[in-house]
N, C-alpha and C positions, 0 to 999 in steps of 0.2 A: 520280152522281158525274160529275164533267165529263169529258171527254176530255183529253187535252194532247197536242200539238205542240213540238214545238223549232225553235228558232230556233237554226238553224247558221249565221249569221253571227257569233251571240255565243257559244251554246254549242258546244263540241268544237272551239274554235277553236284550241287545242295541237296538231291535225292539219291535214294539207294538207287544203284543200276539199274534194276529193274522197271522202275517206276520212271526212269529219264523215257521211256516209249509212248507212254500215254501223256507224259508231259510233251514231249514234241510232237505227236497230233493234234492234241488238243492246243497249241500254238502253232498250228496251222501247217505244219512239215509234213509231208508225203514222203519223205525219204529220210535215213540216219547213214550216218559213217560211225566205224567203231573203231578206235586204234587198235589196241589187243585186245578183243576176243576170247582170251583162250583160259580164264581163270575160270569162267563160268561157262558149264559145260551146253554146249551148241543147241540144246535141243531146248533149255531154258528160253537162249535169246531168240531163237524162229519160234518160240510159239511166244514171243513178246513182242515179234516183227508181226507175225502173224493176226495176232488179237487185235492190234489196232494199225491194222492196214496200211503198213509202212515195207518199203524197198529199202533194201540194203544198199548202198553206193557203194560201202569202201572198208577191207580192211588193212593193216602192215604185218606186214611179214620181215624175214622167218620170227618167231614169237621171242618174244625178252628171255633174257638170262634172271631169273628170280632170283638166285643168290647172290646177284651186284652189277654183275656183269653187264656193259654197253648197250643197247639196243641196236642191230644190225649186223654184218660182217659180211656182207655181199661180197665186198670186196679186199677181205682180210685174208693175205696169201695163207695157204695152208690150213684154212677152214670150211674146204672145197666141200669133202665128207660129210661134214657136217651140217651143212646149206642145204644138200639132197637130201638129208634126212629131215631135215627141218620143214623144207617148202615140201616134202611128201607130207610132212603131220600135216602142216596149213592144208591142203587139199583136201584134208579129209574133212575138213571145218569148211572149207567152201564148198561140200559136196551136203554141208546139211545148211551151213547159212545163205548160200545162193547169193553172195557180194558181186558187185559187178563190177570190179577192180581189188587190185590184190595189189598194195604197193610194195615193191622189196628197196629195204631197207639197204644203203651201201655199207655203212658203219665208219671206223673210226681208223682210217690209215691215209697214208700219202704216197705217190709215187707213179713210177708207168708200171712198175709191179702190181700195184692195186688196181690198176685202170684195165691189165688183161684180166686180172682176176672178176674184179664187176663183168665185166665184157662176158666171159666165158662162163658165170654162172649164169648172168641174164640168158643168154642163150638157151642153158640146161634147161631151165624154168620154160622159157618158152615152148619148148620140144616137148619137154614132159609135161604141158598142158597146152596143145595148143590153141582149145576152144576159152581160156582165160585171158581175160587186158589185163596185162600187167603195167605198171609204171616205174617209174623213177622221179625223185623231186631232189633238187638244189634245197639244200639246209642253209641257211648264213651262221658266218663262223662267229659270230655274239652269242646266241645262242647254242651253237652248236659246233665248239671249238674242234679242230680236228677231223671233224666230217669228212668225207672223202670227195662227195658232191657237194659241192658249195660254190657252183656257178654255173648258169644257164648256158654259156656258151661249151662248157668241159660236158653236159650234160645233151647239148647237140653233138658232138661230138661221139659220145657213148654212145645213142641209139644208132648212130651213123655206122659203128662198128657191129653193135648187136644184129642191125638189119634186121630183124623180128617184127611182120604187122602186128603182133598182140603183145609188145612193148612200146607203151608212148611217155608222153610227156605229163607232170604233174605239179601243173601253175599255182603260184600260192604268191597273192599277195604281197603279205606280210615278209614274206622271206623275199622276194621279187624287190620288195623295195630297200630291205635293208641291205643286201648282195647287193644291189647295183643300180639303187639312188632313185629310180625310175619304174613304178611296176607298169604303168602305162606301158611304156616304151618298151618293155620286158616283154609285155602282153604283143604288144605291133609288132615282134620281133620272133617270137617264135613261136604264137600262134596256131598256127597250120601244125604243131607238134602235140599240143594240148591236149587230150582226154580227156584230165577230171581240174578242175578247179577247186579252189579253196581260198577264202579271203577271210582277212584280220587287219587290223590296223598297224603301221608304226610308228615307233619302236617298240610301244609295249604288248602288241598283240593283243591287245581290245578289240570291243565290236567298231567297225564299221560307223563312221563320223567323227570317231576320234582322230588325232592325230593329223598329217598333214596331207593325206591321197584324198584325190577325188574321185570317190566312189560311183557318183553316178555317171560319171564320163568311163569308169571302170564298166558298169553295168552297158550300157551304150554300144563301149567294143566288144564287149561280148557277143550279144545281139550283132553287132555290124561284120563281125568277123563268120558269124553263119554258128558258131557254137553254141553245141543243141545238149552238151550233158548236162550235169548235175555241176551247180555252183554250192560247195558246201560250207557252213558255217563254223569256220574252226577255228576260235578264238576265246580268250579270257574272258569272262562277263567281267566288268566293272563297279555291277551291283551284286550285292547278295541273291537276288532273283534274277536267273535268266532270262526269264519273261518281261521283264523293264530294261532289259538290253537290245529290245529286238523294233525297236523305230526305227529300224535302218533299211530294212524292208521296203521295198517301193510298194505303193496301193496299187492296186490293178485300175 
């Protein structure tokens, strides 16, 4: 049976931040994923991981532009500078929150100019951290128009250039099956690249039973394919309480 994690940036989000840690213990999580991190200062959320006995899975990188600005630019020619200084801040955040993935963000361009650019900051990032897993995740262009990664095979393809062991692959459902009709088949297909997991429903990014996938044939390949991380829960609650979203859970 897989493991799960929550993602408390999306679930227990009815609570102040702070309080999403004891909510996802006390709902039975062993682990959280954070997307950004970085508005509340690091030493808050390790003694909020800490006090109730949760692993960090996960967090993204390089951190938002707070004045409007895109999430990401991995891959955005001529933001090269900028990236090193950025994935240096992120490290100092992983040096007190101790995440066991660091996902960098490719951002919002198109092109084989964008495609050296990803390529050659992944790299950077890898060299200037090389005891850190890094990832990459296919975005689908519904939600995330313009993305630069928005397909698992352009995304085999990238690591394939990066060649980096502490860059893999970051499988996600939800996008898995809006990209390319099939997260199943997604999942049989590239597999063997996977580090971290993440599932949601589609189209609308709900928990788990909505929608048209079959999740426990989903859970099943998990397990059959040998994959031992963290399965984390990163999707919309559909009720006011996250906690009446979570029958999706298999019983032991």
């Amino acid at each position: 049976m897989p493991k799960f994690a929550a993602n408390i940036s999306l679930l227990f989000a009815e609570l102040p931040y702070l309080d999403r840690f004891q909510a996802a213990a006390e709902a039975g999580f062993e682990a959280v994923e954070i997307l950004f991190p970085y508005e509340i200062a690091a030493r808050d959320t390790r003694r909020a991981l800490v006090a109730n006995g949760l692993e960090l899975v996960l967090i993204n990188a390089p951190p938002p532009n707070y004045t409007g600005g895109q999430p990401g630019f991995a891959a955005v020619p001529g933001e090269e500078a900028r990236f090193q200084r950025d994935i240096t801040r992120v490290m100092r955040y992983v040096e007190q929150l101790r995440p066991g993935i660091v996902h960098i963000m490719a951002g919002y361009e198109q092109g084989a100019q964008a495609q050296e650019t990803f390529v050659r900051n992944l790299q950077w990032a890898a060299d200037h951290a090389p005891k850190q897993q890094f990832t990459i995740e296919p975005l689908n262009p519904v939600a995330q128009p313009d993305y630069f990664l928005n397909d698992y095979d352009l995304a085999a393809e990238v690591l394939d250039q990066v060649a980096r062991p502490n860059v893999g692959l970051q499988y996600d459902t939800y996008h898995a099956e809006v990209i390319h009709g099939d997260a199943l088949d997604v999942w049989e297909r590239f597999h063997s690249r996977a580090v971290h997991v993440q599932i949601g429903a589609a189209p609308d990014r709900s928990e788990p039973g909505r929608g048209t996938m079959d999740f426990p044939a989903l859970f099943q390949a998990f397990d059959d394919a040998g994959y031992s991380g963290w399965v984390s829960a990163e999707y919309k609650p559909s009720k006011p309480r996250t906690v009446d979203t979570l029958g999706w859970r298999p019983s032991d």
